[in-house]
Backbone bond lengths (Angstrom), bond angles and torsions (degrees), N, CA, C in turn:
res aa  C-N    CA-C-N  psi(-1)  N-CA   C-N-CA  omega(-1)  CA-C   N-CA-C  phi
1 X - - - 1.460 - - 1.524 109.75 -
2 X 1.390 130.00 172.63 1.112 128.93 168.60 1.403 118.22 -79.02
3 X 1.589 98.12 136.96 1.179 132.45 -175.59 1.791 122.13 89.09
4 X 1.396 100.58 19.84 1.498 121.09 -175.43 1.202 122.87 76.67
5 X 1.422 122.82 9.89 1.495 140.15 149.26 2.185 108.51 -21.66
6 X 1.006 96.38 127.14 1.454 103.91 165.66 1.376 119.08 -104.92
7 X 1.351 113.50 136.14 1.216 112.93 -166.01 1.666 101.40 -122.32
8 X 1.090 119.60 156.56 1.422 136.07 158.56 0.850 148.02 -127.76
9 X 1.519 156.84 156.10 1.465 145.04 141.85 1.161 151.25 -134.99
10 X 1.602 130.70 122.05 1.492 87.60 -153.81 1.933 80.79 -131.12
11 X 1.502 133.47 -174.77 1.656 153.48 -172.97 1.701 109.63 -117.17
12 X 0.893 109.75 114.66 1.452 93.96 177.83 2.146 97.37 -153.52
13 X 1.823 90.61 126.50 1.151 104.67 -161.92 1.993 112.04 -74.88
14 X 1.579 96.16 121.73 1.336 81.27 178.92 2.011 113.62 -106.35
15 X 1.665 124.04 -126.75 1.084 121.68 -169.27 1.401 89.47 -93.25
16 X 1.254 154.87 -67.11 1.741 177.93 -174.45 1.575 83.39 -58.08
17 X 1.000 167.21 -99.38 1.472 164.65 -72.85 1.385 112.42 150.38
18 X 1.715 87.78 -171.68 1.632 118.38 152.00 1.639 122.21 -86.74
19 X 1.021 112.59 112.11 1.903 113.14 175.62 1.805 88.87 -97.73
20 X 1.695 76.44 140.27 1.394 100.07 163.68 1.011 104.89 -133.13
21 X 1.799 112.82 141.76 0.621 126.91 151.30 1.800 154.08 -157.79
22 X 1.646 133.82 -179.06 1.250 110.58 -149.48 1.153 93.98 -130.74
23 X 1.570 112.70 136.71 1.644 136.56 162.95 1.385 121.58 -84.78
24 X 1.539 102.15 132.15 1.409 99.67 166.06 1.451 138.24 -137.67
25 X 1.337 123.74 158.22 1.924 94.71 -170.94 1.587 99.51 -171.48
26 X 1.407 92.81 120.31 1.338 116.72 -156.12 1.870 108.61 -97.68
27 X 1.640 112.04 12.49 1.496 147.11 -177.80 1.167 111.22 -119.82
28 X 1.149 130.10 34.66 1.998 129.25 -173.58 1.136 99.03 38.98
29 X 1.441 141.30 46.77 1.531 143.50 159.94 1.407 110.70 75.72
30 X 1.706 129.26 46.64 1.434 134.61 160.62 1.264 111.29 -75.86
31 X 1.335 99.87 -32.53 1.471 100.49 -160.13 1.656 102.43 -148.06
32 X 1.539 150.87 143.89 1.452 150.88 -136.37 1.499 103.42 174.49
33 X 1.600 108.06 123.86 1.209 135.09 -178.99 1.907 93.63 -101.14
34 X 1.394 108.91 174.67 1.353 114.22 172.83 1.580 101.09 -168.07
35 X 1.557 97.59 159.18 1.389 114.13 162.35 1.518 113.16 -144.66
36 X 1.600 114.38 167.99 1.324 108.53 -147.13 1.266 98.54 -159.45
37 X 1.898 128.53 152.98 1.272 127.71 -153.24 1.610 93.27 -159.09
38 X 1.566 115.29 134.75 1.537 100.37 170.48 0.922 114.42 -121.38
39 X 1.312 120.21 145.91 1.733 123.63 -174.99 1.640 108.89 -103.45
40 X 1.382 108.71 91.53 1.087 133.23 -160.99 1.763 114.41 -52.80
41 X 1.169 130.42 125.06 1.808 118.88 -166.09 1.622 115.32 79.05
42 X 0.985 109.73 -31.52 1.801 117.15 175.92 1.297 119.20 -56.13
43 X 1.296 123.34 119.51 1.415 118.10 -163.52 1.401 94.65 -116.32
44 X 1.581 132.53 3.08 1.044 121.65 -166.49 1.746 101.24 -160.34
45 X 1.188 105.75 122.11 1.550 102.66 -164.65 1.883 98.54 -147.32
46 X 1.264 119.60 132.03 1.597 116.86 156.44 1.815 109.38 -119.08
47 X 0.761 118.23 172.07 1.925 138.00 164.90 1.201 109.71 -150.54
48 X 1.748 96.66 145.44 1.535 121.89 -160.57 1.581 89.27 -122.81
49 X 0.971 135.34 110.59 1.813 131.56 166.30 1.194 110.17 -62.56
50 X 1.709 118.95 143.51 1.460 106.73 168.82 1.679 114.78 -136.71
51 X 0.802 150.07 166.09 1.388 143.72 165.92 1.736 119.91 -152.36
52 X 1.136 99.00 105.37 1.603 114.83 161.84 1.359 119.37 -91.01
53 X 1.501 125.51 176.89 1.234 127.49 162.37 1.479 113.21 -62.96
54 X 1.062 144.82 -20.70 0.952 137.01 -147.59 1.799 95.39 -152.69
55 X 1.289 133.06 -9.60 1.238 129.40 138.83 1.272 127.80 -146.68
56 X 1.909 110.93 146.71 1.261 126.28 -174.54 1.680 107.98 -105.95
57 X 0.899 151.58 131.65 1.443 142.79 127.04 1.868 104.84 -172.48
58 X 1.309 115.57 -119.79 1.810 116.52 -152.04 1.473 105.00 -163.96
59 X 1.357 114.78 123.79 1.098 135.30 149.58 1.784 111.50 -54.58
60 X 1.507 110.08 105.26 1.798 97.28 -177.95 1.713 87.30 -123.52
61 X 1.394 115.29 133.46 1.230 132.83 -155.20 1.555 98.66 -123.60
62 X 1.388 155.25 111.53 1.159 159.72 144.69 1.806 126.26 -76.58
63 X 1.335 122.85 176.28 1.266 113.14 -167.87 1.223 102.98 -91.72
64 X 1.785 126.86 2.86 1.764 140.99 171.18 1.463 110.68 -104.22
65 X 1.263 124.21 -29.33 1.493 115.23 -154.81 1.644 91.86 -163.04
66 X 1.322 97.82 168.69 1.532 122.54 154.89 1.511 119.86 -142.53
67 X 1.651 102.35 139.87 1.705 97.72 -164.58 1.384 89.58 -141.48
68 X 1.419 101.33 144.24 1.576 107.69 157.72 1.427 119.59 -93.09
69 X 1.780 113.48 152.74 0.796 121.90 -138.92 2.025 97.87 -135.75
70 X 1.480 115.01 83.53 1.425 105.88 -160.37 1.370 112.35 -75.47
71 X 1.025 130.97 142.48 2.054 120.26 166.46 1.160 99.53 -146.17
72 X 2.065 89.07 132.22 1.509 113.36 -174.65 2.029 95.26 -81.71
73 X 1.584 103.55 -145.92 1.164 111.92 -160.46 1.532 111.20 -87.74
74 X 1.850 94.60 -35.31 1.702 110.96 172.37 1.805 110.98 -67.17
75 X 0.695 102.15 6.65 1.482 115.77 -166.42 1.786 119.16 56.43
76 X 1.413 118.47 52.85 0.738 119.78 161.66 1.370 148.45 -83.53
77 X 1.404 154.58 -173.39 1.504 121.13 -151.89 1.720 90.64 -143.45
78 X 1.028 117.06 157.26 1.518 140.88 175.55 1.176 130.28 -171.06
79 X 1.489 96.27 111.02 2.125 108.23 -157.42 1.738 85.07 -99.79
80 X 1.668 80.84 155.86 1.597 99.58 -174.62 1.459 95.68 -146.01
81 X 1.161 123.14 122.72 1.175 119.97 179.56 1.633 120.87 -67.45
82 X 1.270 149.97 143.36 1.318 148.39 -173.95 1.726 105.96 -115.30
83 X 1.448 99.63 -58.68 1.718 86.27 -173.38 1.979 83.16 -158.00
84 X 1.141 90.83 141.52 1.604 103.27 157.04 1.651 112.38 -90.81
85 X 1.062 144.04 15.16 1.521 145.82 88.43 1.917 119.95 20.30
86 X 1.398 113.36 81.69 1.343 106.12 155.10 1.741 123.77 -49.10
87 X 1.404 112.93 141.35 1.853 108.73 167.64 1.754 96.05 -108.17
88 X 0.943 93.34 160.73 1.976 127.44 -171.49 1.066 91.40 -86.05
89 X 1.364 114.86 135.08 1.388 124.65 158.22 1.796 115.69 149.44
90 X 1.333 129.37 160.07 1.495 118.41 -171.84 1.804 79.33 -65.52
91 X 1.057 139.04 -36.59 1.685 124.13 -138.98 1.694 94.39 -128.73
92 X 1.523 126.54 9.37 1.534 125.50 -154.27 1.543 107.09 36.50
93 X 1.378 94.68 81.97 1.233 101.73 173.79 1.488 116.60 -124.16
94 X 1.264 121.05 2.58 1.611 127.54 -150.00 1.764 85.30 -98.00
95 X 0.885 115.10 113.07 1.435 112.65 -173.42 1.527 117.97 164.38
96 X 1.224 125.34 133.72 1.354 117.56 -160.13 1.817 101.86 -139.14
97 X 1.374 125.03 145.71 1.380 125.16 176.92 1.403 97.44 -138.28
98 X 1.430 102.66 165.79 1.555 109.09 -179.83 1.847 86.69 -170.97
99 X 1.770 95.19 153.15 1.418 111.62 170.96 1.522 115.74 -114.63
100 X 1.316 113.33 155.25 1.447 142.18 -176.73 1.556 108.29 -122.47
101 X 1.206 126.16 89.62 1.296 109.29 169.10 1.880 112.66 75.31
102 X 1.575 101.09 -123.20 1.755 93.69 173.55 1.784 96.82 -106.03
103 X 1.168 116.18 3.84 1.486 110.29 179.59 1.309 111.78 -116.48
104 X 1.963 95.41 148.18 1.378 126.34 -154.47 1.520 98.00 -97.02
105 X 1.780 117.36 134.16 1.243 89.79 151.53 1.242 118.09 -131.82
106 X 1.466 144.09 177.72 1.224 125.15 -162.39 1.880 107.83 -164.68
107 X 1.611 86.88 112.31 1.784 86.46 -174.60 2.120 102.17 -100.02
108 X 1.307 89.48 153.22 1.507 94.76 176.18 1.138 102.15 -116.86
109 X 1.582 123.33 167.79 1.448 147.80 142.11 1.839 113.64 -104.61
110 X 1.368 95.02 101.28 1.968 94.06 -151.89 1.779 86.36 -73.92
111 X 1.445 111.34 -167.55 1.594 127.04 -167.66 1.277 86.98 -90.12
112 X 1.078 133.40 -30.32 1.887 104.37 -165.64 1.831 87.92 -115.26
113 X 1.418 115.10 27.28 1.388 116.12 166.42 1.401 131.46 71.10
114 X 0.545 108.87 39.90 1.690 127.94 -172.06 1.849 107.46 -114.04
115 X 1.067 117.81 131.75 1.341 134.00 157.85 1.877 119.74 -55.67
116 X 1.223 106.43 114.66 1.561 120.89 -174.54 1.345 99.86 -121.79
117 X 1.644 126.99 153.29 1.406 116.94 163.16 1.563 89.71 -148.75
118 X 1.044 112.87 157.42 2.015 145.40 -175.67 1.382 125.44 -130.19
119 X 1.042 129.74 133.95 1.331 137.84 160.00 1.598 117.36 -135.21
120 X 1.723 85.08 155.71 1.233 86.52 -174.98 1.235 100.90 -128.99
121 X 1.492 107.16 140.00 1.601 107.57 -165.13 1.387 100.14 -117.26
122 X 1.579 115.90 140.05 1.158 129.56 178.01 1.266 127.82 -45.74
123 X 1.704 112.44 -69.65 0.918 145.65 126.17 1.452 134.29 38.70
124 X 1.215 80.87 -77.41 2.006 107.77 166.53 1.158 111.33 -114.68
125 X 0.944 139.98 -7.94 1.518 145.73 -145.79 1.186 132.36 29.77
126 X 1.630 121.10 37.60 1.450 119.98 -142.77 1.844 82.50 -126.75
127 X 1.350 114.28 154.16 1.407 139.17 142.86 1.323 116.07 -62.71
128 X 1.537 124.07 157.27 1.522 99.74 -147.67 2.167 85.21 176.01
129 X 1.448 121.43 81.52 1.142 126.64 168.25 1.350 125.38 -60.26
130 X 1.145 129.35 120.34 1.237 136.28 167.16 1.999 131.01 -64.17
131 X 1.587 100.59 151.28 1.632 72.47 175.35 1.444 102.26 -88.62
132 X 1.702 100.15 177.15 1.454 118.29 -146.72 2.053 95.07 -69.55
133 X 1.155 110.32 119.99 1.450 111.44 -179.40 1.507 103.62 -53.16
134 X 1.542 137.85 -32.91 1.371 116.62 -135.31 2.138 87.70 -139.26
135 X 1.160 114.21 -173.11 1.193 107.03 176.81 1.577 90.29 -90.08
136 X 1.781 90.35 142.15 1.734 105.89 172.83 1.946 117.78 -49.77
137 X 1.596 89.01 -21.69 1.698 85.11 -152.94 1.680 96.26 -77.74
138 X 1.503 131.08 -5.87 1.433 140.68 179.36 1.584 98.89 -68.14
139 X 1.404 105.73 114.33 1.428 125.96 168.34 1.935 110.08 -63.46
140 X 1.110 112.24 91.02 1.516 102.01 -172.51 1.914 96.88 -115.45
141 X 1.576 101.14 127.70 1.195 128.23 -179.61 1.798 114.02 -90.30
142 X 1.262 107.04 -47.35 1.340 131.12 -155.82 2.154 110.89 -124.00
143 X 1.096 121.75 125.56 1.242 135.33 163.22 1.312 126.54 -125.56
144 X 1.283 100.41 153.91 1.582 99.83 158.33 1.768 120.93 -178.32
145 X 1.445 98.57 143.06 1.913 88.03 -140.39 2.032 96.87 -105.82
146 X 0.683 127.35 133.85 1.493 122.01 177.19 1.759 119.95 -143.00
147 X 1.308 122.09 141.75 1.573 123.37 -160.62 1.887 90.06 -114.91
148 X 1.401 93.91 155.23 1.332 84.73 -174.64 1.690 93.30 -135.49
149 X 1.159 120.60 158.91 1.779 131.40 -166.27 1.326 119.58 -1.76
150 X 1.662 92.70 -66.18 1.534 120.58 168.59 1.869 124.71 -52.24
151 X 1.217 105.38 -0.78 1.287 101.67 -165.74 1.412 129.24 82.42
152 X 1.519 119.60 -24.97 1.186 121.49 -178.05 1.526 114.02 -68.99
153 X 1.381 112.44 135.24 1.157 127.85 178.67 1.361 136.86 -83.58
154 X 1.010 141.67 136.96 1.256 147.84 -161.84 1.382 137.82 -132.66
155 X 1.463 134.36 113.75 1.622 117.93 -145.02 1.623 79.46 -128.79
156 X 1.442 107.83 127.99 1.585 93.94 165.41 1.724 111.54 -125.00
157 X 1.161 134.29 133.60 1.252 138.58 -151.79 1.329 120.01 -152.97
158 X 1.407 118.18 145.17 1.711 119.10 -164.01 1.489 101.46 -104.83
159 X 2.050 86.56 155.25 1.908 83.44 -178.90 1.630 79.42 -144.92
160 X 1.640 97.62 99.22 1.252 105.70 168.07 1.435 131.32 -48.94
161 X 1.442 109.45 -21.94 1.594 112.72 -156.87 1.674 89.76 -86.98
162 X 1.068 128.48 -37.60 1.181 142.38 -159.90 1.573 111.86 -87.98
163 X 1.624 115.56 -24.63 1.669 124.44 170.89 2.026 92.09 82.36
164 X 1.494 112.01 21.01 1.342 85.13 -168.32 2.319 101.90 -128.92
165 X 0.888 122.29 -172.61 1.402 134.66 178.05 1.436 101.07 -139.94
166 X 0.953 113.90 140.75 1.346 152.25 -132.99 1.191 115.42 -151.32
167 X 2.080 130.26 97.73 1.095 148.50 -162.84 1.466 123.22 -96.13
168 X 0.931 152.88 52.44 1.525 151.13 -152.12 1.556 114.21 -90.86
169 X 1.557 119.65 127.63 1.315 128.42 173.64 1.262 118.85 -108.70
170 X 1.705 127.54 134.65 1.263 120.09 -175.91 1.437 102.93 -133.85
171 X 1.511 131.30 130.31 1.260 112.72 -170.68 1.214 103.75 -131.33
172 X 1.115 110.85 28.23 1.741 129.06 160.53 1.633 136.56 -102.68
173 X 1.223 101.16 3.98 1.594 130.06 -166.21 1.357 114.28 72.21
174 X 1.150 88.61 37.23 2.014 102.31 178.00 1.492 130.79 104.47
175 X 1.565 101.06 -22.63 1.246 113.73 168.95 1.368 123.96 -23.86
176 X 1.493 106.28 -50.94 1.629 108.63 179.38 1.528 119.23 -139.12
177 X 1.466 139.03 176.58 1.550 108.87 177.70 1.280 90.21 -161.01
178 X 1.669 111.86 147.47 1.523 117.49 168.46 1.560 114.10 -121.26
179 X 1.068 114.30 134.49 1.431 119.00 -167.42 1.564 101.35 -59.62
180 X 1.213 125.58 125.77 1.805 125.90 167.28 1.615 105.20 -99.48
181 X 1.190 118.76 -5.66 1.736 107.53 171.85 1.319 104.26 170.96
182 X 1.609 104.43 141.95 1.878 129.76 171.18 1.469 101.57 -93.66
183 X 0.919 143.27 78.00 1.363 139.31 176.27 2.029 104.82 -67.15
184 X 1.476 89.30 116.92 1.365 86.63 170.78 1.359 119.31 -97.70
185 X 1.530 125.73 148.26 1.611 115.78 166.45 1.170 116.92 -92.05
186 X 1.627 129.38 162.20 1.517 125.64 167.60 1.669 95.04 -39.85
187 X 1.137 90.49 163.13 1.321 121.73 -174.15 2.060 91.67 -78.38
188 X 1.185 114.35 -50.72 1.613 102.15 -156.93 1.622 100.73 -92.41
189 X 1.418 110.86 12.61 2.139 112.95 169.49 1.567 88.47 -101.10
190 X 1.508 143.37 6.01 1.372 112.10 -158.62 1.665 107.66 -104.46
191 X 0.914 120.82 137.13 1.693 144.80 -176.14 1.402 124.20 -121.61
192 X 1.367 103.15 136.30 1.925 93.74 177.92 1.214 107.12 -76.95
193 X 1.798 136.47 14.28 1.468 122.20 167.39 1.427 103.64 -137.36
194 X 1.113 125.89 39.68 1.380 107.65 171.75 1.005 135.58 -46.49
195 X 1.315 139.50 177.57 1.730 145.21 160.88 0.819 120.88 -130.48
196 X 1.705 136.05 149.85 1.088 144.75 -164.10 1.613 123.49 -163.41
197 X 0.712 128.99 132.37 1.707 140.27 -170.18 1.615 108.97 -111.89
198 X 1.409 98.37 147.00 1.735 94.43 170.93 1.935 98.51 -121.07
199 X 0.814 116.74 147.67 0.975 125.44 173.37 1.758 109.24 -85.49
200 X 1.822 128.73 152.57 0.852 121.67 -164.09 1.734 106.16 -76.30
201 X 1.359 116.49 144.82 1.142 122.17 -173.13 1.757 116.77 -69.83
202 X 1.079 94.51 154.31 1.842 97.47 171.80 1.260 119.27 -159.32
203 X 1.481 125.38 107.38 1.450 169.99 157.66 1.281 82.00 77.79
204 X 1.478 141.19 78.82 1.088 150.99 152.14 1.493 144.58 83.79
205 X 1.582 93.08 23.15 1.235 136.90 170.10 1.132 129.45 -85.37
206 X 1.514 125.12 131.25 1.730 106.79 177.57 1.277 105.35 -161.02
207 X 1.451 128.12 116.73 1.267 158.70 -170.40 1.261 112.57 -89.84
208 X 1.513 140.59 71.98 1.836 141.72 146.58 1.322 122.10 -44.32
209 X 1.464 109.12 112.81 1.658 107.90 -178.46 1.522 110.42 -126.32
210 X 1.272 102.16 109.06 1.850 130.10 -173.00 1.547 101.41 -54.54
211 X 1.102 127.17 105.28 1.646 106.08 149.99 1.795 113.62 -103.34
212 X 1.104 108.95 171.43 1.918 98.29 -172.62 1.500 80.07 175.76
213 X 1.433 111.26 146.88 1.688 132.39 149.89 1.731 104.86 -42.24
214 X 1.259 121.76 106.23 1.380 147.54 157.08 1.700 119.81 -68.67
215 X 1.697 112.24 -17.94 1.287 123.13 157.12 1.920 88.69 106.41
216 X 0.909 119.46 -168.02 1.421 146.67 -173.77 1.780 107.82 12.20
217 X 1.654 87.72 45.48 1.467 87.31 160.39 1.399 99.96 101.63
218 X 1.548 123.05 -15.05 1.655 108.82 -127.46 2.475 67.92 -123.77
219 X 1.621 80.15 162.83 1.432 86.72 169.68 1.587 96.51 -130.88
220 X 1.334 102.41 153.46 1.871 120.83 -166.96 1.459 117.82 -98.10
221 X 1.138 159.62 113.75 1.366 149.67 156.14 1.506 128.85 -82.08
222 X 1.532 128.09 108.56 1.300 118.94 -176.64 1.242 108.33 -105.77
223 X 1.136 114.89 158.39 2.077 113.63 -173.42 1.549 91.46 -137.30
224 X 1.273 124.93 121.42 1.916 141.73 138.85 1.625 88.80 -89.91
225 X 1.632 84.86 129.67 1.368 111.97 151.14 1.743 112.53 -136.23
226 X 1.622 87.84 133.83 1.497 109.18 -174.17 1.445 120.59 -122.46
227 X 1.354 95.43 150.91 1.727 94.17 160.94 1.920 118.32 -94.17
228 X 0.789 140.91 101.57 1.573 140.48 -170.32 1.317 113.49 -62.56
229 X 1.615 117.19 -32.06 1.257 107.21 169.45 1.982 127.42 -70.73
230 X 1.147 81.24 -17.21 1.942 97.82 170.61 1.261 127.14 -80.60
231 X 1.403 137.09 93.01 1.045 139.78 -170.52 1.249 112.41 -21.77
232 X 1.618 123.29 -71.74 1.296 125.35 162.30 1.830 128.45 -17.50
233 X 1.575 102.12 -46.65 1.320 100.21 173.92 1.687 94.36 92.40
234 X 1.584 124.01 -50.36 1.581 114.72 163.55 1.196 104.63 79.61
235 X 1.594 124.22 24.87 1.568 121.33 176.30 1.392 117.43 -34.84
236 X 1.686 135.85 145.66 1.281 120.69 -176.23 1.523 76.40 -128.93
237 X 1.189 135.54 102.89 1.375 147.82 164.54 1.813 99.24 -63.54
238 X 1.345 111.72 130.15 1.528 127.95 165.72 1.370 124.59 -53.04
239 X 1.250 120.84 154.46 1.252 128.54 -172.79 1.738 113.96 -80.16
240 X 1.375 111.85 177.50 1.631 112.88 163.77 1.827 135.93 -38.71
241 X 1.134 101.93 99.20 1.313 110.83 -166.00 1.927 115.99 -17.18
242 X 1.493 99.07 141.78 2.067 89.43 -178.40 1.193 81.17 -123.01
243 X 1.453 100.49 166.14 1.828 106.46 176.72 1.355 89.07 -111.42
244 X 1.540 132.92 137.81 1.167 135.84 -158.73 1.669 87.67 -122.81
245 X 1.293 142.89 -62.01 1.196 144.10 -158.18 1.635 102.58 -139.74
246 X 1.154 101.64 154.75 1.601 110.91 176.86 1.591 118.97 -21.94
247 X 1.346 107.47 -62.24 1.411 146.64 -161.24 1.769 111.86 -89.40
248 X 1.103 111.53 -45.66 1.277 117.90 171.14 1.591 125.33 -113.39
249 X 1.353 122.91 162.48 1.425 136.91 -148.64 1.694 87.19 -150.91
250 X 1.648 118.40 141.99 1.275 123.55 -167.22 1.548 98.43 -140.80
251 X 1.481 116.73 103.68 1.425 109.84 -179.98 1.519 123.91 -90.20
């Protein structure tokens, strides 16, 4: 926050709801004030913190809605509604945001699974849904949204039915998007729920790493590495599986 303020947040389910709530500490964290909000009936709630120049507060995402959540310096609160839109997840957690400058962007994995994306424009200051990037009928479990130097945007997302991940570029602030890669998995890692992480990008690089039940106890890791500016995308698919630790296997 401004003036080197630390901010926090964390969900924690009480008898009435989900309370959320936010820490603050204006001492490199000696000492922390808070304020706190409950989302009354919500049995399932996450928050994403965000901070621009020009805005501070939290994406708080439930299994009914998603609302933004503004806080000034006193730590005061100002909800903005985003979407009456459930997010996926035991906690609505399947959901990913990232900033550009003073703009927000924000991909979902909705409750009945479907791909949603948001921005928030400086500008106007308004929330602002996009149409659906991908075909509705794609079962999507898993997201995750990332901007790279250039501004161009990037949604990467799983289609379990298909065993594959799914790369999308938009260089309009979402307006429009062209697929840059179907990443397929072996056939014997593929699951209708996998998970997957991207690691943060660098000068146009971007690294997806699969984890999923591998079976006999054991959990699996797959890594694509790409170039984004290359049409191709230039997947460098991993070598012959190593067993790294008891428990895990590193492909």
């Amino acid at each position: 926050m401004p003036g080197g303020t630390i901010l926090l947040s964390y969900t924690e389910l009480k008898l009435r709801g989900m309370e959320v709530t936010f820490c603050f500490s204006d001492d490199t964290g000696a000492t922390w004030s808070e304020t706190s909000f409950l989302l009354k009936g919500d049995l399932h709630a996450s928050s994403c913190l965000i901070a621009t120049d020009g805005l501070v507060g939290a994406i708080v995402a439930t299994d009914t809605s998603i609302i933004w959540v503004g806080l000034d310096a006193q730590g005061g609160l100002a909800k903005t509604m985003i979407s009456l839109e459930g997010v996926a997840g035991n906690f609505a957690s399947h959901f990913s945001a990232t900033t550009y400058e003073a703009a927000v962007y924000l991909g979902v994995a909705t409750t009945d699974h479907k791909l949603a994306f948001f921005t928030y424009d400086p500008m106007t200051e308004d929330w602002s849904k996009s149409a659906s990037p991908i075909d509705p009928a794609i079962d999507v479990r898993w997201i995750q949204t990332s901007v790279a130097e250039d501004g161009a945007i990037y949604l990467i997302y799983d289609d379990g039915a298909q065993g594959q991940i799914g790369v999308l570029q938009s260089t309009d602030n979402g307006e429009s998007w062209v697929t840059k890669a179907e990443l397929d998995l072996p056939f014997y890692l593929r699951d209708d729920a996998f998970h997957f992480d991207v690691s943060e990008q660098t000068v146009g690089d971007m690294e997806i790493m699969v984890e999923l039940d591998a079976g006999l106890s054991a959990n699996a890791l797959y890594s694509f590495v790409g170039d984004v500016d290359d049409n191709g995308f230039g997947q460098e698919a991993v070598a012959a599986p190593v067993e790294v630790t008891e428990d895990y296997f590193v492909f």
